[in-house]
MIVEX-961528 format. One line per 8 residues: number of its first residue (from 1); for each residue x, y, z of N, C-alpha, C. Coordinates in Angstrom, 3 decimals, always signed. Layout:
<pts>
NUM) X:Y:Z:X:Y:Z:X:Y:Z; ...
</pts>
This chain:
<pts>
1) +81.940:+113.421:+94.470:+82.874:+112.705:+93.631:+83.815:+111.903:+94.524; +83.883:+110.727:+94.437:+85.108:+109.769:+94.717:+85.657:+109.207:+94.232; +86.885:+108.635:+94.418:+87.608:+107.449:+93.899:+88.719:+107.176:+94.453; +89.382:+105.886:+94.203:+89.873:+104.721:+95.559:+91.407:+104.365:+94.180; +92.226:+103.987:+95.205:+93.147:+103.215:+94.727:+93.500:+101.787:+95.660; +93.473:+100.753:+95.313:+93.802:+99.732:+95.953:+92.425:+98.321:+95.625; +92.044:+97.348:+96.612:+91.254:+96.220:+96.343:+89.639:+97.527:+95.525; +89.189:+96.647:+94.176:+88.370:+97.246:+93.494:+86.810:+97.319:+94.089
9) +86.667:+95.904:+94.220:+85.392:+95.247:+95.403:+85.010:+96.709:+96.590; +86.073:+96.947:+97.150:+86.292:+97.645:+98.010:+85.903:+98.780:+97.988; +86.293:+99.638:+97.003:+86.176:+100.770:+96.299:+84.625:+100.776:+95.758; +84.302:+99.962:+95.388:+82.727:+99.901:+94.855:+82.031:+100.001:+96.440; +82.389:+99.465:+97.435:+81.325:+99.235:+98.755:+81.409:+100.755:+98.795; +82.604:+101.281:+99.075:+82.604:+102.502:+99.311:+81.982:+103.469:+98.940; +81.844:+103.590:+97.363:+81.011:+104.682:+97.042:+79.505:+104.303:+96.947; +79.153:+102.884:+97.350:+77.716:+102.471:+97.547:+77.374:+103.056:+98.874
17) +78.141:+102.809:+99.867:+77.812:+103.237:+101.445:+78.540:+105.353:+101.113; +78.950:+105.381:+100.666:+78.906:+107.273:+100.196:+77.456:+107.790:+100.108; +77.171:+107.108:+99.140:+75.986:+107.797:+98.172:+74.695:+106.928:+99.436; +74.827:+106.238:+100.317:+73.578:+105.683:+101.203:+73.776:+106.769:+102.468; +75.063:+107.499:+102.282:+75.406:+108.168:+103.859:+74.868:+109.753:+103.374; +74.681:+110.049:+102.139:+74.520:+111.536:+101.500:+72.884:+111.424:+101.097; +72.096:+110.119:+101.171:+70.651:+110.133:+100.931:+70.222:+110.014:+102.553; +70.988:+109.494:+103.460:+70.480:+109.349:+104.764:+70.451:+110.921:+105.065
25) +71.588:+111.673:+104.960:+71.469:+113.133:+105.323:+70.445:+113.680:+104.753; +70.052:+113.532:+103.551:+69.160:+114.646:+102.812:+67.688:+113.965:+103.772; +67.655:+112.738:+103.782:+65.906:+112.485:+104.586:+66.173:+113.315:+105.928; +67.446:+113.316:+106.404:+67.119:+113.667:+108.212:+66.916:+115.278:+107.993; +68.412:+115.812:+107.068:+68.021:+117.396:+107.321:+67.324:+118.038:+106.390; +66.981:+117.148:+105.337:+66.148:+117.549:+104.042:+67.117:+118.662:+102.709; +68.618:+118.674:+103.232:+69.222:+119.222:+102.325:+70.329:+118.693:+102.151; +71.290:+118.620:+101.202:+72.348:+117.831:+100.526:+73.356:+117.846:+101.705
33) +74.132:+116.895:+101.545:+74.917:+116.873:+102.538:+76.306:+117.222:+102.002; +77.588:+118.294:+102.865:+78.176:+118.903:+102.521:+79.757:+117.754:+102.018; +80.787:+117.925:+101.720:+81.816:+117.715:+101.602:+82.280:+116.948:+102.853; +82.779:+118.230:+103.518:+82.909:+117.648:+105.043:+82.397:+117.008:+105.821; +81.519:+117.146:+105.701:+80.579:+115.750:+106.249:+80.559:+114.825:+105.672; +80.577:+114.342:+104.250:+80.402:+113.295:+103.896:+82.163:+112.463:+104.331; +82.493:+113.290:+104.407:+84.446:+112.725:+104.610:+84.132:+112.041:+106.341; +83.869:+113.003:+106.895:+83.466:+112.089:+108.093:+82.882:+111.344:+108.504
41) +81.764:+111.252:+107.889:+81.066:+109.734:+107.983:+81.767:+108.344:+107.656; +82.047:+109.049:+105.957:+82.886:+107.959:+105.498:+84.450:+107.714:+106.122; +85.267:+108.435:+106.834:+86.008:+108.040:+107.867:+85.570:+107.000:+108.983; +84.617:+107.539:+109.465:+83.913:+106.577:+110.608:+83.712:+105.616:+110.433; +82.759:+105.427:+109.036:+82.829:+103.594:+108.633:+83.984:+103.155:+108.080; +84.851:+103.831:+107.930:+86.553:+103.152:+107.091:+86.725:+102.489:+108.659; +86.972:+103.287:+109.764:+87.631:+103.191:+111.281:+86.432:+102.088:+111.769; +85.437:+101.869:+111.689:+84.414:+101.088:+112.733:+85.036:+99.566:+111.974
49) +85.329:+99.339:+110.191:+85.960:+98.048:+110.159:+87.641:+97.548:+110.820; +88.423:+98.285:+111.750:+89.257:+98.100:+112.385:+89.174:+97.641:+113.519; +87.778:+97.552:+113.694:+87.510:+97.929:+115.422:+86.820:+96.527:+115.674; +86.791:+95.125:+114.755:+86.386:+94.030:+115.401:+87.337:+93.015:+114.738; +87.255:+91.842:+115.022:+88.036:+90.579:+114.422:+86.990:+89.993:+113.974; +85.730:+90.125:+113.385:+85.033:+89.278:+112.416:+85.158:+90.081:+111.246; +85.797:+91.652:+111.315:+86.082:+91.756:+110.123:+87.152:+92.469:+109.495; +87.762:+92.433:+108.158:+89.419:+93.028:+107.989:+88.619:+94.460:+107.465
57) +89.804:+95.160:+107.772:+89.984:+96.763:+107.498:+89.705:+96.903:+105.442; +89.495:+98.238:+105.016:+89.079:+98.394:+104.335:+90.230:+98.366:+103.239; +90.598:+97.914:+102.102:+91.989:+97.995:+101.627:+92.080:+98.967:+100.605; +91.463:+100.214:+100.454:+91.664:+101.005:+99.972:+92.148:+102.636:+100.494; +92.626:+103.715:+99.643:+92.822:+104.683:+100.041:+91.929:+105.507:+99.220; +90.975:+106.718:+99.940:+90.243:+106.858:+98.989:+90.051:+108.758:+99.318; +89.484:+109.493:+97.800:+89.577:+110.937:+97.438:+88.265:+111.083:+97.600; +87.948:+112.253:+98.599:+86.232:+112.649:+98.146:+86.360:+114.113:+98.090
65) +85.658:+114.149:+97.008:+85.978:+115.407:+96.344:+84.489:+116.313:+96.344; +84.317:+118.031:+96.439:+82.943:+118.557:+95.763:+82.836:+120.206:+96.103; +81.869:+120.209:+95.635:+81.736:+121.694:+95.592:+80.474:+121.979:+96.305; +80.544:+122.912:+97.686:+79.310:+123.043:+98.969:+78.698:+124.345:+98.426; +77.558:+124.637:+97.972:+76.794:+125.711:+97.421:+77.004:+126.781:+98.036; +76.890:+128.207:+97.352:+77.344:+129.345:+98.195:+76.450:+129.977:+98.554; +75.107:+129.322:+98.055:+74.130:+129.926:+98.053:+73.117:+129.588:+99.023; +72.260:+130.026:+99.784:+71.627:+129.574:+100.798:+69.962:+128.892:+100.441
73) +70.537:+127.444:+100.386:+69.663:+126.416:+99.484:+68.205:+125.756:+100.558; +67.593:+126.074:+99.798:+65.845:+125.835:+100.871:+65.913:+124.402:+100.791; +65.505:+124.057:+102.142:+65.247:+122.490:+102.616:+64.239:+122.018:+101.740; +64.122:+120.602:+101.953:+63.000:+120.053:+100.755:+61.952:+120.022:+101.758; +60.828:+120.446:+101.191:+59.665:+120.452:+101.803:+59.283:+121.883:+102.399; +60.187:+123.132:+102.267:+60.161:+123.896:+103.383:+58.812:+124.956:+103.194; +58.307:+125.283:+104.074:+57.202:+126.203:+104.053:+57.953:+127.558:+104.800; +57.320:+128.607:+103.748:+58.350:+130.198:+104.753:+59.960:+130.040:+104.207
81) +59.545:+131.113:+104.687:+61.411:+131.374:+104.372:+62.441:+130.982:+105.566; +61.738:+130.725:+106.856:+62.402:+130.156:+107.853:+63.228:+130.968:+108.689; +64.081:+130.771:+109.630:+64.578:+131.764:+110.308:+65.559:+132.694:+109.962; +65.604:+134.363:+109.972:+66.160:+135.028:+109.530:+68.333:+134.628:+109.642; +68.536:+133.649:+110.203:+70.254:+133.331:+110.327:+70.337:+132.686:+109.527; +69.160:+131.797:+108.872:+69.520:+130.853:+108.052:+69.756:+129.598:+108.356; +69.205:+128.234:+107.441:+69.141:+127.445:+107.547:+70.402:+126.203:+108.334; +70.531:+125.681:+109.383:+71.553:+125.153:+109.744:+72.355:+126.116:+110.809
89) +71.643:+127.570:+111.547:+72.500:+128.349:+112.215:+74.068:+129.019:+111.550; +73.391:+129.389:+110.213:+74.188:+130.145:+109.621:+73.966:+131.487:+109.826; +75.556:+132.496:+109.493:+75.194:+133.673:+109.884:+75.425:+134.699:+109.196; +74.508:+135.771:+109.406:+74.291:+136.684:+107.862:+75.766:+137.381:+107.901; +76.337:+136.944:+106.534:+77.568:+137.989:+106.450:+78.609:+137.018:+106.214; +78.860:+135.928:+106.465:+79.936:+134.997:+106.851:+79.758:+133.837:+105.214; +80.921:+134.013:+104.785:+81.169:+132.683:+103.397:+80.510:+131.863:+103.740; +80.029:+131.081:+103.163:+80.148:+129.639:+102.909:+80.239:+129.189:+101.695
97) +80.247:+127.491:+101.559:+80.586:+126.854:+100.766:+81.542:+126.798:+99.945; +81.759:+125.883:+98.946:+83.636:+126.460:+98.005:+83.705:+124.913:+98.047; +85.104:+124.519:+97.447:+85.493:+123.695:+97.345:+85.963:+122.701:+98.916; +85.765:+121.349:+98.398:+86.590:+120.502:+99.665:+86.949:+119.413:+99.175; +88.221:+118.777:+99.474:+88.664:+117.764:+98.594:+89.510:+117.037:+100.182; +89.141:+115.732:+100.373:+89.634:+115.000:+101.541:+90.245:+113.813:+100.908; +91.372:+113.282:+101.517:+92.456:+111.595:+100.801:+91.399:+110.947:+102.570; +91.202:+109.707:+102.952:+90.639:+109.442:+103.859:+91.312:+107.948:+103.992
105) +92.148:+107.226:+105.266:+92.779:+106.297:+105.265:+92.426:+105.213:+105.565; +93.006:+103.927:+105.301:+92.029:+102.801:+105.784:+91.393:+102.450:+106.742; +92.649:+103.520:+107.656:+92.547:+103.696:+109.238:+91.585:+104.454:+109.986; +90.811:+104.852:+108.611:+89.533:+105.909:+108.911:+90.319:+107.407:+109.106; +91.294:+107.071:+109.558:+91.861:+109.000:+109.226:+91.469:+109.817:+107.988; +91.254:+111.120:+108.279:+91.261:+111.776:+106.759:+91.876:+113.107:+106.556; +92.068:+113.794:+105.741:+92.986:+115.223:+106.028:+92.523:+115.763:+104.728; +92.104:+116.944:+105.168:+91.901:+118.105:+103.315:+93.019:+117.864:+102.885
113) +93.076:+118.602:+101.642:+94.121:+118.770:+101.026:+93.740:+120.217:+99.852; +94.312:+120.402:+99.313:+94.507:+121.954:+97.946:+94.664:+120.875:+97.132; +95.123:+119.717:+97.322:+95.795:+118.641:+95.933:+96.211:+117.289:+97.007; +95.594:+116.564:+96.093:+96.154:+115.007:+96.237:+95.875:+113.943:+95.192; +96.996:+113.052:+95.844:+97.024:+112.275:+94.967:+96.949:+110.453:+95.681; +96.599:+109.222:+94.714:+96.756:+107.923:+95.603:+97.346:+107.199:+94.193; +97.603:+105.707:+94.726:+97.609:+105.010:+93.859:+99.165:+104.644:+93.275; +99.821:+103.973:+91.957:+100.805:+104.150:+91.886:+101.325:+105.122:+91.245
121) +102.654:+105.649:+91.284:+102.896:+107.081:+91.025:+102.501:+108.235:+91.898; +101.967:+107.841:+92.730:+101.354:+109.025:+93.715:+102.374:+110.074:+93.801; +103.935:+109.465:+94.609:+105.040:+110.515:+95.279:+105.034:+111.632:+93.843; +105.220:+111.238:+92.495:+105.512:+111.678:+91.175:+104.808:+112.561:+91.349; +103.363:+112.428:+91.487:+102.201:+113.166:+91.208:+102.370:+114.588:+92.380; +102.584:+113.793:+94.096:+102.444:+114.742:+95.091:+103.737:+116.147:+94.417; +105.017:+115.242:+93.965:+105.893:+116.293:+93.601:+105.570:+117.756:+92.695; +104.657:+117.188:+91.994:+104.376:+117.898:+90.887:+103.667:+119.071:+91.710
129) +102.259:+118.105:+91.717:+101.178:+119.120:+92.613:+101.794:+120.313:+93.857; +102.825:+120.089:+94.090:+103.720:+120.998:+95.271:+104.188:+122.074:+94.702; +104.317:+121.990:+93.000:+105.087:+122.455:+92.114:+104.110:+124.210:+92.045; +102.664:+123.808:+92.450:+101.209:+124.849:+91.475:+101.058:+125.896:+92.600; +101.114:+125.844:+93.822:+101.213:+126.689:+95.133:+99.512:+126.728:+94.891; +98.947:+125.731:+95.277:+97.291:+125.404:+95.214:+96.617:+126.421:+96.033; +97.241:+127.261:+97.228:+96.982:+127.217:+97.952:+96.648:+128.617:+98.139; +97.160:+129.002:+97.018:+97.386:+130.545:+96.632:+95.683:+130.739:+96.373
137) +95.345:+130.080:+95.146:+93.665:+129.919:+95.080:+94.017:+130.944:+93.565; +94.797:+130.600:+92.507:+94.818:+131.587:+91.714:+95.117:+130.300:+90.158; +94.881:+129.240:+90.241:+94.630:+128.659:+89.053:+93.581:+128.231:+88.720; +93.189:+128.619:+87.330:+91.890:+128.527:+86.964:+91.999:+127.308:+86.473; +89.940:+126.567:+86.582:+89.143:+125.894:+86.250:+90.514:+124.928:+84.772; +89.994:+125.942:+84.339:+91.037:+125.853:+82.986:+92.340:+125.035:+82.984; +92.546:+126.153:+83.561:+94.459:+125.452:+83.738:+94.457:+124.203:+84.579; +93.668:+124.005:+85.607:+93.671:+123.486:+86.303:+93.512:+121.767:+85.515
145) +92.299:+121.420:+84.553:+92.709:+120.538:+83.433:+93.970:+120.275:+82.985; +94.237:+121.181:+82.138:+95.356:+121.047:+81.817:+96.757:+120.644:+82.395; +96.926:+121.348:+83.907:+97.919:+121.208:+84.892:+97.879:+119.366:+84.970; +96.106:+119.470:+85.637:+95.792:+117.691:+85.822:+96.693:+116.750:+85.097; +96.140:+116.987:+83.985:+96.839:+115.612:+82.811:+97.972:+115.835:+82.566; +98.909:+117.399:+82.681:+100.206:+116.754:+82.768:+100.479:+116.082:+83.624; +100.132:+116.190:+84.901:+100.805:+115.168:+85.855:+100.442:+114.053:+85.801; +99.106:+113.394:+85.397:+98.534:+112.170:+85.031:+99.716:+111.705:+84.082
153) +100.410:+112.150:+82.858:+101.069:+111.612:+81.854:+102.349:+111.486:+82.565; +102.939:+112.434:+83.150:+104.091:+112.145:+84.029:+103.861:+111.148:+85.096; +103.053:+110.774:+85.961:+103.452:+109.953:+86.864:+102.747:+108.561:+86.221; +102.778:+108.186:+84.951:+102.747:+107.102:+84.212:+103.961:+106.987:+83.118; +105.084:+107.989:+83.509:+105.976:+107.536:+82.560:+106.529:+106.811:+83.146; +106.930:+106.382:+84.055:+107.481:+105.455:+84.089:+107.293:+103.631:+83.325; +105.923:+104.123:+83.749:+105.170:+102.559:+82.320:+104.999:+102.862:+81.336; +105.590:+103.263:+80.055:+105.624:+103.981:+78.557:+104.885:+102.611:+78.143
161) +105.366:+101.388:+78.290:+104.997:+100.623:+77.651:+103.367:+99.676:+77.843; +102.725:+100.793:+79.216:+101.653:+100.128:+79.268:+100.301:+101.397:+79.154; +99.481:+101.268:+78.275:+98.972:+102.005:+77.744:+96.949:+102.514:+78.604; +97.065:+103.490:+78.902:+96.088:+103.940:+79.441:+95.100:+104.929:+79.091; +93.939:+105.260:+79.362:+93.164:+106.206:+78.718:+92.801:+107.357:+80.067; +93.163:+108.166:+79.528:+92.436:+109.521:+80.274:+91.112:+109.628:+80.245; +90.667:+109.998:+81.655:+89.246:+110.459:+82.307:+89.425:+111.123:+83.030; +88.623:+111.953:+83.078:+88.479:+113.335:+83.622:+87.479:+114.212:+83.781
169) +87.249:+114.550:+85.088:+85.420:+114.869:+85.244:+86.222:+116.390:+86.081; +85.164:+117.199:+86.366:+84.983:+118.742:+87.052:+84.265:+118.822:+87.833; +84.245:+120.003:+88.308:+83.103:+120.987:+88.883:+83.558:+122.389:+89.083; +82.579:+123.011:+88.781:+83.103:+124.759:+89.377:+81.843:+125.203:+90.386; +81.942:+126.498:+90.329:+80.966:+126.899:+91.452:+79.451:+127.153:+90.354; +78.934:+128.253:+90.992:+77.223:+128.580:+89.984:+77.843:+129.231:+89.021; +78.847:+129.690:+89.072:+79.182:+130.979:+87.593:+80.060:+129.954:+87.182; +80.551:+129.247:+86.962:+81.368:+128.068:+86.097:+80.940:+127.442:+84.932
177) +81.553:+126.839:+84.079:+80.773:+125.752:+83.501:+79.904:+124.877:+83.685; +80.105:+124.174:+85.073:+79.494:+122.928:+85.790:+77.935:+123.603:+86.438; +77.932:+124.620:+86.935:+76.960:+125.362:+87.964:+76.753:+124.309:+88.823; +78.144:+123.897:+89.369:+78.078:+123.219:+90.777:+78.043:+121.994:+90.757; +77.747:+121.165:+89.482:+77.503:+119.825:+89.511:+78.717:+119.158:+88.582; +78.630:+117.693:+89.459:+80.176:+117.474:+88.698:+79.784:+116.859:+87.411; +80.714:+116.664:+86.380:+79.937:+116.717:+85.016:+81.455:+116.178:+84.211; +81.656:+115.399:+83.343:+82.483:+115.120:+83.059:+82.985:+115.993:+81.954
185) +84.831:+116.373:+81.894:+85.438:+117.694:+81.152:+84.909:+117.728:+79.468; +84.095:+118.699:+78.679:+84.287:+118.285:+77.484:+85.070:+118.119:+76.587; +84.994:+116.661:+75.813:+86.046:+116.206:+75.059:+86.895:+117.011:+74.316; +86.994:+118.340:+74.092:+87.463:+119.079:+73.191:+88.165:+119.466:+74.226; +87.908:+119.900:+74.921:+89.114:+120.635:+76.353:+89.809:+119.586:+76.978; +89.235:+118.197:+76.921:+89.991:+117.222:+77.260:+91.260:+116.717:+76.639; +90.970:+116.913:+75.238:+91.734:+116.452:+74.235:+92.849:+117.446:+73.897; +92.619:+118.847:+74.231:+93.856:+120.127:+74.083:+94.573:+119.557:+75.157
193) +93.881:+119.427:+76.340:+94.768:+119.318:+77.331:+95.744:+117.814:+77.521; +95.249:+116.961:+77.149:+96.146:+115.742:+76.602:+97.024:+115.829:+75.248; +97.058:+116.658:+74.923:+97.949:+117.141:+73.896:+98.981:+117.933:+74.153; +98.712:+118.980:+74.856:+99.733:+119.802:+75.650:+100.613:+118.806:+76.927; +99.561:+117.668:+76.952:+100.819:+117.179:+78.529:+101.180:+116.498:+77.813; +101.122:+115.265:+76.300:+102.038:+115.103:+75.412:+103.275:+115.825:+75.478; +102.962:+116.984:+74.805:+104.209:+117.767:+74.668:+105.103:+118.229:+75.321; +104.712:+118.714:+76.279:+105.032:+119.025:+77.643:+106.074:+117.997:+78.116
201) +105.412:+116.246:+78.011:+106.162:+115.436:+78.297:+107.434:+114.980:+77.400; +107.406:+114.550:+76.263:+108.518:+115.197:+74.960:+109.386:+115.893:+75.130; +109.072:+117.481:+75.864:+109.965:+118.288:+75.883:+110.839:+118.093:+77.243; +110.202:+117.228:+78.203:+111.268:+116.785:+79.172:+111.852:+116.090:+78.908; +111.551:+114.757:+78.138:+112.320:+113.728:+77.519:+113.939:+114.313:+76.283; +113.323:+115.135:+75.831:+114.246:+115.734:+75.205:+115.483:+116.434:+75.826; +114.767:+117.363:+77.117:+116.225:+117.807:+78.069:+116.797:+117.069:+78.671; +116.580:+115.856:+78.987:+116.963:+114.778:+79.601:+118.168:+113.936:+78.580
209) +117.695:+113.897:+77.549:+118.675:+113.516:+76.502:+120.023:+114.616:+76.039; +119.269:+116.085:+76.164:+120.415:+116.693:+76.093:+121.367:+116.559:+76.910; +120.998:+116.619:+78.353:+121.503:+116.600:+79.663:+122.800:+115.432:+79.706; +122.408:+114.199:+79.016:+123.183:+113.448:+78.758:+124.322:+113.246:+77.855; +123.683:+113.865:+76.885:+124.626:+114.117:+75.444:+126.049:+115.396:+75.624; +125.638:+115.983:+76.887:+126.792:+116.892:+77.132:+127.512:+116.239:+78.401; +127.552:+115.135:+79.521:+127.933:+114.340:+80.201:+129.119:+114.066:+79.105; +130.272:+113.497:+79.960:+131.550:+112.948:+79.253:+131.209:+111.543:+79.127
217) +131.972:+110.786:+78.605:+131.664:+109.347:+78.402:+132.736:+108.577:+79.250; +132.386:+107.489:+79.716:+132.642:+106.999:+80.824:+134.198:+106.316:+79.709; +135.255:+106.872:+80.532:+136.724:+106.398:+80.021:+137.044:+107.744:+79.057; +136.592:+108.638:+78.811:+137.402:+109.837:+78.152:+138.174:+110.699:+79.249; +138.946:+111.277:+78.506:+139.605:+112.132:+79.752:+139.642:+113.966:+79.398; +139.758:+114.182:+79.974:+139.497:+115.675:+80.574:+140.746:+116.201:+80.472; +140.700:+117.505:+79.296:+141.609:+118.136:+79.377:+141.317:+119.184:+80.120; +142.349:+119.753:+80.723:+142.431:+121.382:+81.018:+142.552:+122.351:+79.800
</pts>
């Protein structure tokens, strides 16, 4: 999963050269290519357009998002079960896979994150997201929707008057809804949860008005 904030053109090359850098992996090692890797590649080509004067840097900031199987997935083509550590010099006993979510800069830099955000409203959004302690690893699939679009509705209040539509896609692990594949949220869980960050948002608007309504008015005076 990706997506870009900034020149659109841009954002389209990007997830064309994504999805050419995640089919090049699967021909060389014959199995999907992970999260982390795909962030680094796609770093490398963000950074290799900095690196000449026939051509300008990439003008986007961009999210790659996914879920690395936990399960120890047979190469395409494979004959046997292959070597007892496992495919790629993995080792019996030790996690893998889970979530990975990378912001990646024009500058070709990139950094995980538990939560991020781009685009306008971002700081709004980062505030919020600071708010969930991501890091803890204790909000569900679930909430985690829901959490989403409140902050989507909050860091667009500031434009009340310009009107936008919610989208919103997932993934969980094999025991999830998704079984690993990203899949867009169904409309019924989409739609609770844009209802609740409605409200949610209302009910800040409302303390905000109280907040004011008990303020003195500018030229009254203050008794003891």
């Amino acid at each position: 999963m990706q997506v870009s904030s900034g020149l659109v053109p841009d954002g389209r090359h990007f997830i064309s050269r994504a999805r050419d850098e995640a089919a090049s992996w699967r021909k060389v090692y014959k199995t999907p290519i992970t999260t982390a890797d795909l962030a680094s590649r796609m770093g490398g080509y963000l950074q290799a357009y900095t690196l000449y004067s026939s051509v300008r840097p990439f003008g986007i900031t961009a999210i790659v998002g996914g879920w690395d199987s936990e399960l120890e997935l047979p190469v395409d083509g494979q004959v046997g079960s292959g070597p007892s550590i496992g495919s790629g010099g993995k080792v019996e006993g030790k996690k893998y896979g889970g979530p990975g979510l990378y912001m990646i800069e024009p500058s070709g830099l990139y950094w995980g994150y538990y939560g991020a955000a781009t685009g306008k409203g971002r700081q709004t959004a980062k505030a919020e997201l600071e708010k969930l302690d991501l890091a803890a690893g204790k909000l569900s699939l679930l909430d985690g929707v829901k959490e989403a679009a409140k902050i989507i509705y909050i860091a667009h209040a500031d434009n009340k008057d310009k009107e936008f539509e919610l989208e919103m896609t997932w993934i969980s692990n094999l025991e999830g809804p998704t079984k690993g594949r990203h899949e867009e949220v169904p409309k019924e869980i989409l739609e609770e949860a844009e209802k609740l960050a409605k409200k949610a948002l209302e009910g800040d608007d409302d303390e905000e008005e109280a907040k004011d309504d008990d303020k003195p008015a500018e030229g009254d005076k203050m008794e003891e």
